[in-house]
N, C-alpha and C positions, 0 to 999 in steps of 0.2 A: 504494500500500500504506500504510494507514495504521499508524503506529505507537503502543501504547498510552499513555495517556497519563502525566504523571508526577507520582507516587503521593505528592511530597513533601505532608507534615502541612501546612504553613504554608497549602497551597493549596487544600485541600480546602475551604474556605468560600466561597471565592469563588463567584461565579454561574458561571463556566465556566472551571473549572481545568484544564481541558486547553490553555487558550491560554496558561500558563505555564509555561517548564521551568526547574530549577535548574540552577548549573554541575555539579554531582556527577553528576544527569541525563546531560545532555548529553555529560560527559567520558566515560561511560561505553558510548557509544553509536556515537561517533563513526566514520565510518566502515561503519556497517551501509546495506544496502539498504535503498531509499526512504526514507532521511534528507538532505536537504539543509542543511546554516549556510549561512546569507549575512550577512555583514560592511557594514553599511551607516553610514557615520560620518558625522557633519559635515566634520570632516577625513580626506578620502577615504585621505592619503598616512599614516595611521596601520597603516592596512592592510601597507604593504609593512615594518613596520617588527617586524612577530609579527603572529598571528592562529591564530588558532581552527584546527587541522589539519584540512585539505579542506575549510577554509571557501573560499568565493568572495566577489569584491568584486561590489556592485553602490552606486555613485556616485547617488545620489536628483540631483543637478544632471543629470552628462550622462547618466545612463544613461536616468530615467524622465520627461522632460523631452524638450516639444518641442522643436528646435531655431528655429523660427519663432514660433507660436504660443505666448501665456501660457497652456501648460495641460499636460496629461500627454502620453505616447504613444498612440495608439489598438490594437484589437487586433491588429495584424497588427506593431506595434511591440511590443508585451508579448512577443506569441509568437517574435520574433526573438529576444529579450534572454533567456528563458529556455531556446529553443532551445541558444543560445550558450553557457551558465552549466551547459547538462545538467541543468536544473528538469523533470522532468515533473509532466504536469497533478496527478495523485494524488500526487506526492510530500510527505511530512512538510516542510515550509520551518521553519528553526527560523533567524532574524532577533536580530542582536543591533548594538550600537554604542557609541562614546561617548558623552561628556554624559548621560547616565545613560538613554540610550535614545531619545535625543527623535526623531534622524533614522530611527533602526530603529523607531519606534513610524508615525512617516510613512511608509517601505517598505512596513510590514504594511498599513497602511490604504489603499495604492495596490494590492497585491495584493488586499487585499477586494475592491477596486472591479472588479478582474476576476475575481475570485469562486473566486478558487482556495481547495481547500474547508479544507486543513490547515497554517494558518500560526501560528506560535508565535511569544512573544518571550520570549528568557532574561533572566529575572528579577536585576539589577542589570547588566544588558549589559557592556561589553570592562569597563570598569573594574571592576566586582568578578571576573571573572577574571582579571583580572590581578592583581590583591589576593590572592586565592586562590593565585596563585603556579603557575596551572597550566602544561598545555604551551604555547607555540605554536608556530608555523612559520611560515618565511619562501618556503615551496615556494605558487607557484603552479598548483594543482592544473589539469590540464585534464580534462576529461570527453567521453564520445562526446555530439555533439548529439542533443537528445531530438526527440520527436516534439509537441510542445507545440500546442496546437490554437490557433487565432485565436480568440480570446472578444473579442468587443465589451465595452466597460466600461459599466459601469453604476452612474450617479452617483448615482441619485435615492434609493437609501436610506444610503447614508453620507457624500454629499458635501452641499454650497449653497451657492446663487450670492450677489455680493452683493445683486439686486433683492429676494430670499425674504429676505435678513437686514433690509433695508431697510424690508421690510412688519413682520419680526417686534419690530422698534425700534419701530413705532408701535400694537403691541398687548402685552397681557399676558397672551394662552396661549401664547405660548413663553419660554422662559427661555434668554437670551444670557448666557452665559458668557467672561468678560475672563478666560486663565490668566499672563496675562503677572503680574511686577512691580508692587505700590502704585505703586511712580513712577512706571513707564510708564502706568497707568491713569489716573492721576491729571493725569496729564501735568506731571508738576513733574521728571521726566528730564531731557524736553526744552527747559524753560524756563530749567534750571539750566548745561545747554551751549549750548545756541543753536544746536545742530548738526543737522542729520539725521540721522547716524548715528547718534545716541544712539536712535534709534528704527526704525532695519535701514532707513536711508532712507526714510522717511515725513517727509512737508512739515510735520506737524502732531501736536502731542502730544495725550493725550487718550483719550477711548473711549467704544462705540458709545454712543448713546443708551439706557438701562434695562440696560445688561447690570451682572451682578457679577462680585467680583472674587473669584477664587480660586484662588490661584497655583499652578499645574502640581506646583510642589515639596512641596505640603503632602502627595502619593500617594505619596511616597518617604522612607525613611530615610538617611541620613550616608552609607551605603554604596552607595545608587542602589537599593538592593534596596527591593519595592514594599511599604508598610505593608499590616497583617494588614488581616479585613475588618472587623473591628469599628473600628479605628482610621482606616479610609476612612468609614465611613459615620456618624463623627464627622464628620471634616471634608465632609462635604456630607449636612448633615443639614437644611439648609433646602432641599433639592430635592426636585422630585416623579419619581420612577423612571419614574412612566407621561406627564410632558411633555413634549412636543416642546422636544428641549433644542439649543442650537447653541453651539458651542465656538470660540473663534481668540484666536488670537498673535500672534506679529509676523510668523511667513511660512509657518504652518501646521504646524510640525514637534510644537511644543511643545502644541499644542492636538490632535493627532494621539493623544500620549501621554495627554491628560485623556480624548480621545474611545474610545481603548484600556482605561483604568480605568474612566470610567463602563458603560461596554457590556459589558465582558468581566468585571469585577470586581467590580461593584454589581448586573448585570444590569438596566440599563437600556433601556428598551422604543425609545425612536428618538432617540436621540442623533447629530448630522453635526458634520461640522469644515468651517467655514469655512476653506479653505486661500486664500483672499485675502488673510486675513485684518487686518493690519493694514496692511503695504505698499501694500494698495490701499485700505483705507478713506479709510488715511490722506491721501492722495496726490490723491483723488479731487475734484472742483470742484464746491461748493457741500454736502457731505455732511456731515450733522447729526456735530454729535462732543458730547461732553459735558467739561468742567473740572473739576480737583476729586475729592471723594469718590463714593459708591455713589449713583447716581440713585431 
């Protein structure tokens, strides 16, 4: 059952404002048939500490993650996890998180990929509800398990691999997109600790070859809440909406939320997220990286 969309002003310009809700939205709905929250944070254990009433947790590490393989679950793992969570296929999913949405912007994008049709993300995730002062709970809701179908995932229009980024470095009909940090682009992060960590453990500082930089945070105001559309389409105003664009960070989350604004908020024609993105470029033997400024 799909639920209409929300009517807030701010959103109305966007290229598809129904992939946004507000907290007033949301607080107001809470609890209706075929609406799902899901709670998806970097820090999974914020969750037990308040959330969103009849929200549920879903853990982007263990929950959508193989436990063997570097890569997701496949379908008959989606359908377990939602089965579990009481997600049905046609349900509203409304996704929200910490850090101003980055890992809820990776949930939505893993739910794309299994093509579930009605996924939303609240518009400045936990943190401006909690700013708002709204309710939460600390009740872990159960639900009856749903009938959720097995869909096989389907990567090829919003994911890519590193070989397709590797060809796209060495042409210029696509445009690579670095959302991390000048430092980390630049690679003067890691040259200034000496560490790996400065870089989510990548052996090497740096970025891809020809990509630019434009850091995740320029889509968002003070509050996490996401800039109007005129003020987005300032900051990426040197892009083509109809080029094959590819997005990544340092482990996909963050590039997750660029590849959610350009698609859903600029209406951008084929935008993917590298979710290797930098852990593996970086990490990688013999792979071109670039020093410095914008190539």
């Amino acid at each position: 059952m799909t639920i209409p969309a929300d009517p807030h002003p701010a959103f109305q310009n966007y290229a598809h404002p129904e992939r946004v809700v507000s907290a007033s939205w949301l607080s107001a709905r809470i609890g209706i048939p075929g609406l799902r929250i899901v709670e998806s944070d970097e820090d999974s254990l914020l969750y037990d500490i308040g959330h969103i009433p009849t929200a549920v947790r879903i853990d982007w590490q263990r929950d959508l993650n193989d436990p063997i393989t570097r890569d997701f679950i496949d379908g008959a793992g989606f359908a377990a996890l939602m089965r579990s969570k009481g997600i049905s296929r046609d349900d509203t999913v409304v996704i929200y998180g910490d850090k101003a949405n980055g890992w809820a912007a990776y949930t939505l994008w893993v739910f794309q990929l299994f093509g579930h049709k009605d996924v939303r993300l609240l518009d400045g995730g936990r943190d401006a509800w909690m700013a708002e002062e709204r309710d939460t709970s600390f009740t872990v809701p159960t639900y009856p398990p749903s009938d959720y179908p097995v869909v096989e995932r389907d990567d090829a229009a919003e994911r890519v691999f590193v070989n397709e980024v590797l060809d796209a470095a060495c042409t210029t009909s696509t445009t690579l997109i670095d959302v991390r940090g000048i430092d980390h682009y630049t690679g003067e992060s890691h040259q200034l600790s000496g560490q790996a960590h400065a870089d989510k453990a990548a052996l090497r500082g740096g970025h891809i070859p020809t990509a630019i930089n434009i850091a995740w945070e320029n889509a968002i105001y003070p509050n996490n809440n996401f800039r109007s559309r005129a003020e987005l389409e300032r900051q990426y105003h040197t892009l083509d909406t109809a080029a094959p664009t590819i997005v990544y960070s340092h482990l996909g989350d963050r590039s997750a939320h660029t590849w959610f604004v350009l698609k859903y908020l600029l209406g951008f024609d084929n935008v993917r997220n590298y979710d290797g993105s930098w852990s593996e470029w970086g990490n990688m033997v013999r792979m071109p990286i670039t020093i410095g400024g914008e190539s």
